[in-house]
C-alpha positions, 0 to 999 in steps of 0.5 A: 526461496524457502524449504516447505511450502507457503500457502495463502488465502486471500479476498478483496472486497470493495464498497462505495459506501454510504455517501458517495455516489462512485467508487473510486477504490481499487484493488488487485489480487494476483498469483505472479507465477500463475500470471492470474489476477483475479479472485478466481478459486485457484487465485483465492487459495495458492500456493506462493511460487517461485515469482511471488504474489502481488496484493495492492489497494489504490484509493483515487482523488481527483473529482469526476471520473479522474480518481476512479481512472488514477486508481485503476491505472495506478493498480494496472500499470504496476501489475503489468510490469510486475507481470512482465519485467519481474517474471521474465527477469534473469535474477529471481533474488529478494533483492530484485523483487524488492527493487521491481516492486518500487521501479514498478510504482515509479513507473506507474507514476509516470504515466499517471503524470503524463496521462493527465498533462495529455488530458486536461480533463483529468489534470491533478488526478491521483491516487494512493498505492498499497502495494504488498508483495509476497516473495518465498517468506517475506513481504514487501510493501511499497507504499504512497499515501495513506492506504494502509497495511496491518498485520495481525499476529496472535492477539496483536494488529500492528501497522506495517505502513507510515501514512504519508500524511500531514498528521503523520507528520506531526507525530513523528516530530512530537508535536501531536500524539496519535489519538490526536492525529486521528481525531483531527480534521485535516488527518485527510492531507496526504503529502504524496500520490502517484499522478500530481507530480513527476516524481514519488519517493516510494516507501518501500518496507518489509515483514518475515511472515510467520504461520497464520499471519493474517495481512489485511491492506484497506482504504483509509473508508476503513482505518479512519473508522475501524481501531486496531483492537477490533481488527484483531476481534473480528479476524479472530470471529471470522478466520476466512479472509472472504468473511473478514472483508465483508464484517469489517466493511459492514462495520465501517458502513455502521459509522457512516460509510462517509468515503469508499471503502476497500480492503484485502484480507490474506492469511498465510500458512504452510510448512516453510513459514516458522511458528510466532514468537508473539508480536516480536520483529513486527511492524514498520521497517526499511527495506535497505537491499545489500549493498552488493546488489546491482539493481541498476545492471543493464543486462536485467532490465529497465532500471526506471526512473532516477530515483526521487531521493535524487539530489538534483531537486525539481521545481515541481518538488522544490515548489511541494517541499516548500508548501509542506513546510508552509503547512507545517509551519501554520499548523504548529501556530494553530496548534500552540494556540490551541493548547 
């Protein structure tokens, strides 16, 4: 943990939109140590503890009432294993935190999976997870889909997520730039959820915060129609995260509002949290956890699921890699032709 205290101020806010007719958006905003996930006053402004905070943004698809359902379960069963397993873990190290985080989304996606086999009513349900968590003076995120984490430092917003997307795709292997990628009309493909498969290969990243950082996670309602530059203006014209929710879906509803519309907005201060050293050291980075450290030990618990970067492939998985190399491979045509 840290020397000095860290402190945040935090607000979720979510909308339907102007074209919807349910909202299928969900997020969570939890103080672990106090064991309270609410946006009561004592949650929207607390000191971090000695178990951490937990912020999550869940975007659910599936028709009907099915993505509603995905996202809360999505958003409930992660809290709930963080609630109970983290904060009774013998081990109180970055480390475990880290690896409960992402056992925690693995787990939840277990039971999206079983629950729609059980229920054909709701079968290929699915949701997205934002997950950030907020250990001593660092932040973890673990990350499905396309929900998205931004932080804004200075004059700076920066991404701190990869969209788990066909157009993220493309960028990274050169063959679209990023204005492209968010100007195209198949930037809503996403190549993972919780729910539609037995497995997940969970992104799991990490940030060092720095005094009056301010970490804003949202639905892609938002990101699809708000630019990075207009982030960092708005948060500069309202500095409480409550004002900074409701402008920047205000905003998103002024283009349309075509999809639901959810976001979380935390700042953080405190004497254990260094000054900044402008932008520097920020942005999308791998949380690789030492190599000594035993996240499968028997004596801390539950270790989850194996682990979806498994050599040993399902059908199910070998059946979506294939489909996504189809894609890929189609795409790339249509967009030789194109040029």
């Amino acid at each position: 943990m840290t020397n000095g205290s860290v402190r945040v101020s935090v607000f979720g806010k979510t909308d339907l939109g102007r074209t919807r007719d349910h909202n299928e958006d969900t997020f969570l905003v939890a103080d672990l140590s106090s064991g309270n996930a609410s946006l009561q006053p004592e949650v929207r402004n607390h000191a971090i503890g000695p178990r951490g905070s937990l912020f999550m943004v869940a975007d659910g698809m599936g028709g009907a009432a099915a993505g509603e359902l995905a996202s809360a379960m999505a958003a409930d069963h992660i809290y709930r294993h963080m609630a109970s397993h983290w904060v009774q873990d013998r081990s109180s190290s970055p480390e475990r935190f880290a690896f409960r985080m992402k056992e925690a989304v693995e787990l939840a996606n277990d039971q999206l999976y079983s629950y729609a086999r059980e229920h054909p009513e709701v079968r290929g349900m699915g949701t997205t997870v934002t997950a950030a968590g907020v250990f001593g003076r660092d932040l973890y995120l673990a990350q499905i889909g396309d929900s998205r984490a931004y932080l804004i430092r200075g004059a700076e917003a920066i991404q701190l997520t990869k969209d788990q997307s066909l157009m993220q795709r493309l960028v990274d292997a050169g063959e679209l730039t990023e204005d492209e990628a968010e100007q195209s009309e198949r930037r809503n493909i996403i190549l993972q959820a919780l729910g539609p498969d037995p497995r997940v290969k969970v992104d799991l990243t990490y940030q060092p915060i720095r005094q009056r950082d301010v970490l804003i996670i949202c639905s892609d309602g938002l990101s699809g129609l708000v630019r990075r530059e207009e982030l960092v203006q708005l948060a500069a014209k309202y500095p409480e995260p409550q004002g900074l929710c409701g402008s920047l879906i205000d905003l998103a509803n002024e283009r349309g509002g075509p999809d639901n519309i959810t976001v979380i907005v935390a700042r953080f201060e405190g004497d254990g949290l260094p000054e900044p050293d402008g932008a520097k050291g920020a942005g999308y980075q791998t949380y690789l956890p030492p190599s000594s450290t035993k996240t499968t030990d028997p004596s801390a618990g539950p270790a989850g699921p194996p682990d979806a970067s498994d050599s040993t492939l399902s059908l199910d998985r070998l059946r979506n890699l294939g489909l996504i190399a189809i894609l890929l491979g189609v795409l790339m045509l249509l967009l030789a032709v194109w040029r």
